[in-house]
N, C-alpha and C positions, 0 to 999 in steps of 0.2 A: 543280554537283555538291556543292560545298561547306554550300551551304547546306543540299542536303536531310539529308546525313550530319546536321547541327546541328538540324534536324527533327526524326528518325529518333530521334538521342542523348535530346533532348526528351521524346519521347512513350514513351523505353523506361523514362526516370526516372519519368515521371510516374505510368504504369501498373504498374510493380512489375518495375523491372529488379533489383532486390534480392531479390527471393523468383524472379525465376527464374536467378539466378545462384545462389540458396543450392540451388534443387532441380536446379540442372546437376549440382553438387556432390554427393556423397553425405553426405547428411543420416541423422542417428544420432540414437537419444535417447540420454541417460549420464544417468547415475545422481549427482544432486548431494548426498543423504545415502542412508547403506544404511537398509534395511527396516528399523522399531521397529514393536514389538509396542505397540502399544493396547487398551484397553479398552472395546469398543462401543456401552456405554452405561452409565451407573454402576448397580454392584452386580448388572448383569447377565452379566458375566464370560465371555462370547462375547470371543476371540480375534478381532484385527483386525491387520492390518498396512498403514503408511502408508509411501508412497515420494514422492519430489522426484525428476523429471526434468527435465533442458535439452536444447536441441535441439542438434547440433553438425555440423562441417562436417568434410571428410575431414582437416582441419589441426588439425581439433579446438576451434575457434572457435566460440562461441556463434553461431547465429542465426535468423533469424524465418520463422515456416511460418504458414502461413496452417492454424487448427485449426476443427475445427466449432466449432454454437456449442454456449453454456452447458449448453443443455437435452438437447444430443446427445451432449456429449463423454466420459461417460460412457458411453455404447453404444459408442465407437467405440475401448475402448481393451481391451486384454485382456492379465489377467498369464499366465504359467505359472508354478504353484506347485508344484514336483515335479512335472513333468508334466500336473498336473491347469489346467486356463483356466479362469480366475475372470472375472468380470467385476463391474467395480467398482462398488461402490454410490453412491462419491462421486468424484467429478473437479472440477478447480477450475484453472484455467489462472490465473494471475497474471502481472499487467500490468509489465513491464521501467518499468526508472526515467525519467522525462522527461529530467530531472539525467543528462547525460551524461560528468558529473565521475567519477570514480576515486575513493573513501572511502578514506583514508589505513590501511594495512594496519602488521600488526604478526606478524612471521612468525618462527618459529627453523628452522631446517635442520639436522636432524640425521643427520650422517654415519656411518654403521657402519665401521669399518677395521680389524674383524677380519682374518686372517690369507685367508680364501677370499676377499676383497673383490680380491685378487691376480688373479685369474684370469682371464685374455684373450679370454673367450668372446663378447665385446660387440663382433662388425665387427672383430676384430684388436686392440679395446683392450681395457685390465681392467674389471671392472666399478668399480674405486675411478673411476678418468681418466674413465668414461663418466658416471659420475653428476656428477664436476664441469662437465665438459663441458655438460650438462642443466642445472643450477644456472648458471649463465652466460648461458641464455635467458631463465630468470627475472631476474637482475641486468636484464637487458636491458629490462622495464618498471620501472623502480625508479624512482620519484621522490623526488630529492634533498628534504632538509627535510619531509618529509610521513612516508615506510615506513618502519619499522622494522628490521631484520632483526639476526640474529646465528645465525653459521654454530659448529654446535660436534661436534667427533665424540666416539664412544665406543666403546670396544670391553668390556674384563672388569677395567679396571683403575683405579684413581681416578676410578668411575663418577659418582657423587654431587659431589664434589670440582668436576672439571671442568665439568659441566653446569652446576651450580650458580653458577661464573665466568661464565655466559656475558656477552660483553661486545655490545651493540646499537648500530649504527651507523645514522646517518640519510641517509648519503650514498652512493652508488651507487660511488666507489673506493674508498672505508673499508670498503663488502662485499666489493669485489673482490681488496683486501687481505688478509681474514679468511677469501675464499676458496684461493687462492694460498696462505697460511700452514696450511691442515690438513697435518695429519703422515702420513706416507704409515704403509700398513698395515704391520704385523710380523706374521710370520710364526707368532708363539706367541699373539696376540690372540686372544680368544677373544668370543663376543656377549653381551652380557649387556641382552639388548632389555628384558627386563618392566622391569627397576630405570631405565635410560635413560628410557624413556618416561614413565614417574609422577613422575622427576625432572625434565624436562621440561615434564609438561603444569605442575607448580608454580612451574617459573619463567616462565612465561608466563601464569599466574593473577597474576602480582605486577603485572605489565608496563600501564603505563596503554594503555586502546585508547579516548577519549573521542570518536568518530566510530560507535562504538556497535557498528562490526563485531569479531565474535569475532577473536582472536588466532587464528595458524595454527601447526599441528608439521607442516614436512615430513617424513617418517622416510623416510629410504633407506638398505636391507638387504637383503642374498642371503639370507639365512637365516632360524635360529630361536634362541630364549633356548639357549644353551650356554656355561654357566658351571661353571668346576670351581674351589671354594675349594681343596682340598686340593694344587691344582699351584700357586698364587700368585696368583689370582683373587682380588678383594676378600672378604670377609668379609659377610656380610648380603644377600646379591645374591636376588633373586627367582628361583623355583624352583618347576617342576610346574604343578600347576593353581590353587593356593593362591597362588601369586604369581601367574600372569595374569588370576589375579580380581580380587585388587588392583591391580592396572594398570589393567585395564578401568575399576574402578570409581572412581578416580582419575581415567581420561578423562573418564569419566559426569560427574562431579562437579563438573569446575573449568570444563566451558562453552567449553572449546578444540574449535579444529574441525581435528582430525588427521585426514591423507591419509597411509597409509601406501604406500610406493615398493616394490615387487619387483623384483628386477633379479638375473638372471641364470640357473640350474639350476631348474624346477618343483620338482622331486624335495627338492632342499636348502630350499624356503621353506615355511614354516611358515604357510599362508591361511587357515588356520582362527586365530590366533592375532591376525594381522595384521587378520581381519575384527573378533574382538573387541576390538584398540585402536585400533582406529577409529573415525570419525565416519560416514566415507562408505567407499566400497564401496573394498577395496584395488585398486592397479593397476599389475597383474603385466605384466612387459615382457620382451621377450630382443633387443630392432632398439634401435638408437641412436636413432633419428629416433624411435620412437615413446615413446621415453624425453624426449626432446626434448620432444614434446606434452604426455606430462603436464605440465610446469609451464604451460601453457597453459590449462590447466583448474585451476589452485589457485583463483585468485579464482571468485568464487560471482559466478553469471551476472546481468546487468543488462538481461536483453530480459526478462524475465518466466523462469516456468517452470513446471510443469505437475506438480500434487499429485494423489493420488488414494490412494484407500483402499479396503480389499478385507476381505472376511468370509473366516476360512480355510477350507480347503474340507472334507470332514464327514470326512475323515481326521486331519484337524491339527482338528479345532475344539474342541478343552480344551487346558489348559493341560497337563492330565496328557501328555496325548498329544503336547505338543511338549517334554515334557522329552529332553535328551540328544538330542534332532534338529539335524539341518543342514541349514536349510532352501533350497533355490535356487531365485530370479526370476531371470524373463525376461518383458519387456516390448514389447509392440507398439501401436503405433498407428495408425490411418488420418486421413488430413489429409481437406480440406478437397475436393481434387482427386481422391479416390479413392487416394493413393501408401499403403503401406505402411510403417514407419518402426520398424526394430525397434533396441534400445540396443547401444551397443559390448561390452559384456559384461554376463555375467551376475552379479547381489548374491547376497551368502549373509546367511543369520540364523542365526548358531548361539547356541542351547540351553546353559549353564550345564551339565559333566558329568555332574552327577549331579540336583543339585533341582530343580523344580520352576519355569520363569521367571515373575519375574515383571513383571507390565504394567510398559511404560517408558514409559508417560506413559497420557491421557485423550481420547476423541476431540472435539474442538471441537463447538460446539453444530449448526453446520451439519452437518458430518459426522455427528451423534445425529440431526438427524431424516432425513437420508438413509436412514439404518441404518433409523431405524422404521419408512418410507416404502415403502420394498424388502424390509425383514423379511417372510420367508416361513415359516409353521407348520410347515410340510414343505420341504425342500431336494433331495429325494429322489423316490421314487416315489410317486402320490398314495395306495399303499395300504398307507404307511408311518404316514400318519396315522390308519389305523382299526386298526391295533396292539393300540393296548388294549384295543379291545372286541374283537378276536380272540383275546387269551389269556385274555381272562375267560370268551369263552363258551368255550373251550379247559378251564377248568380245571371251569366248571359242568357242562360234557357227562361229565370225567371223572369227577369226583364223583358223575351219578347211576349212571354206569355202575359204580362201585363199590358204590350204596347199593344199587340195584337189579337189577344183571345178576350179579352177583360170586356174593350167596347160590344164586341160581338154577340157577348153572353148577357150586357144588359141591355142593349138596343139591338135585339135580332132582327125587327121590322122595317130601320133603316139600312141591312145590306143585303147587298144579292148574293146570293150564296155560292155563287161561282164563281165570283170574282172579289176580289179583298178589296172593295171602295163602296164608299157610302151610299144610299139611292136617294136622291135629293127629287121629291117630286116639282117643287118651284123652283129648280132650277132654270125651268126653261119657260117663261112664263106663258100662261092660255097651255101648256100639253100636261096630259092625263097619264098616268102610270097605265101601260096596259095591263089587261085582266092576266092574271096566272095558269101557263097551259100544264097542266099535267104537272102540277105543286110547282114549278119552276117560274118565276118573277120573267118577265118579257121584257127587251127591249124597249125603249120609246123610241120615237124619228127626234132624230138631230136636225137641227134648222137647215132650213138653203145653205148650199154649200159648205155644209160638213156632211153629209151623207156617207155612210162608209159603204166602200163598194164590196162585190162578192168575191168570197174566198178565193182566191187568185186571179182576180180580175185588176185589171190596171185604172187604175183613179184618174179620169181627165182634168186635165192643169186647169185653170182657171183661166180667163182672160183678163191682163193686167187694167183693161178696162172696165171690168165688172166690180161690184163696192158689196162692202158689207155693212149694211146697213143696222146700226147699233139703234133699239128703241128703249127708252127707260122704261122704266118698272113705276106703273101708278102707286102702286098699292105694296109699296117698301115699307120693311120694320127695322129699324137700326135696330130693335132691341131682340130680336131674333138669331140667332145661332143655325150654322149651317146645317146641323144635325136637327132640327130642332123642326 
């Protein structure tokens, strides 16, 4: 009996006991950067957005699903974009690293301990205790002499100051130390997120990371920028929309990969702000345990993970039209086996308040001939592309109807109705319009020698000695019209 169990174990490794324990599991996709806006092909200014998924396990652990292949996995994946399903022009699944070593990380952990950080809403503890708590899982893969880390909080007061100390430890109780040593919240604290963060991403642009991986901000906060100078708040603090653009643009800038933490009241967090100083999609919690999991998911996944890119759909498709939007995906995909796999939550892309956004980057060359390969004339209904020749002959139909029906319909007693030309009774001066036979308007006689002869009779030539004799017009009105 022993030996067949040792069979059994055998033949379950051999054949893929790993892909069916991750699909016993419930397998997710997560979002490992939020949506950027791209440019679909240069100077052709078509709106694109590109997303990075991993695949994860209900612990929140990367791991491996068996995905169609190359040439299919694009058919098999579908965003929602406001509701609307896109489907993606390019998909590109990437290969996890052989190298099953760990790249030496370089992280700062920033604590919020404003005054609401107090609050017991977390399983019985506050949200301050919960988040160290969480930070302590992360300690937990820490490798001495290789990571980096420095834990530093902020609230509204020696914001710059403090941040700017931050002091980086390489050993796993020199963090545990620096985590144990934050100062618990007070009560009159107040957040001063925009300034913390740009403070932040600059002392971790200083920070060597020679293993090539970006530096990380953890930010963890209940809230949103609320700063008051005039109570005892610092002096210079970012404020409104004009500071969370320089924060953002400061994220943009320095090549940090910020995850920012929610934790605690929806109502009280600020997502729309949090999605702009980020890197990747914010991730809003209220469970301990699943605060836990984030730090599980900071490090950038090492099985591979799965890029694709999407045309936006003909509501979003100019940039005009995504100004001052907020845009929400949601992502699905079908594996290999038929399963469904849709992400743990949904990305936002918010829009710049008021101008105009613009591209955050360029679409790779693969991803340009995707685009031109799928590029569709019409995205719509096919009789969206005979358009133009429907309002041109729209505007030529109305045109004769003004050249030609308009006079007719208000001087019907100047024309003959059989014929589209004027009836000018003085035309011909001394003749009378003849009487009308049977409703129909009569010919008049045309003078000597214009007579028209009978219907297929031959008209005798003139002799070149015969004259036409021109008589004037006594009884002329220059101020008369020919219609008239």
């Amino acid at each position: 009996m022993t030996t067949f169990f040792r069979i059994a174990a055998f033949v379950l490794a051999v054949t893929g006991w790993p892909q069916l324990l991750a699909h016993g599991q419930a397998v997710a996709l997560d979002f490992l950067t939020k949506p950027t806006l791209v440019e679909c092909e240069p100077e052709g200014g078509e709106p694109c957005f590109r997303m990075r998924f991993d695949f994860v396990d209900g612990a929140g652990k990367p791991v491996k699903v068996q995905l169609p292949s190359a040439e299919q996995l694009a058919s098999h994946v579908e965003v929602q974009v406001d509701a609307h399903a896109v489907k993606p022009f390019y998909a590109e699944a990437t290969a996890g690293k052989a190298d099953e070593t760990r790249p030496p990380q370089t992280a700062l952990l920033l604590f919020d301990v404003s005054g609401s950080m107090l609050k017991g809403d977390l399983d019985g503890q506050s949200r301050f205790d919960a988040a160290k708590g969480a930070a302590e899982e992360y300690l937990k893969n820490f490798s001495d002499g290789q990571d980096l880390v420095a834990i530093v909080p902020f609230d509204s007061h020696n914001v710059e100051s403090t941040i700017s100390a931050a002091h980086f430890v390489s050993t796993r109780a020199a963090a545990q130390a620096e985590l144990d040593a934050l100062p618990r919240p007070l009560a009159h604290n107040n957040t001063a997120l925009y300034s913390a963060v740009r403070a932040a991403v600059a002392v971790l642009r200083k920070q060597p990371h020679p293993s090539g991986e970006p530096p990380r901000l953890l930010l963890l906060t209940d809230g949103a920028n609320d700063v008051h100078p005039q109570s005892g708040d610092d002096q210079g603090l970012l404020v409104g929309s004009g500071g969370l653009a320089a924060a953002a643009a400061a994220v943009q800038q320095s090549g940090v990969d910020v995850l920012p933490i929610g934790l605690g009241n929806r109502e009280s967090i600020d997502e729309i702000a949090m999605t702009r100083l980020g890197t990747r999609p914010p991730l809003i919690t209220f469970d301990v345990n699943d605060l836990r999991k984030v730090f599980q998911l900071v490090p950038l996944s090492q099985n591979g993970s799965l890029n694709v890119a999407i045309q936006a759909p003909e509501s979003l498709g100019s940039r005009t039209l995504l100004a001052g939007r907020i845009v929400h995906f949601r992502a699905k995909i079908t594996l290999q086996d038929g399963s469904a796999q849709v992400e743990n939550r949904q990305a936002l892309w918010v829009a710049p308040p008021v101008a105009t956004p613009s591209f955050e980057g360029e679409a790779t060359e693969a991803e340009q001939r995707a685009f031109l390969a799928n590029a569709q004339m019409d995205r719509g209904s096919p009789l969206l592309f005979l358009r133009p020749f429907f309002v041109f002959a729209g505007f030529a139909a109305l045109l004769a109807i003004l050249w030609f029906g308009l006079p007719r319909l208000l001087w019907p007693e100047c024309y003959d109705n059989r014929v589209a030309r004027p009836v000018r009774p003085e035309y011909w001066p001394g003749a009378e319009l003849p009487a009308r036979r049977g409703g129909q308007p009569g010919f008049r006689q045309a003078p000597p020698g214009f007579e028209a002869a009978a219907r297929g009779a031959r008209v005798p030539m003139r002799n070149p000695g015969e004259h036409t004799i021109v008589q004037t017009v006594t009884e002329f009105d220059p101020n008369k019209t020919r219609l008239s």
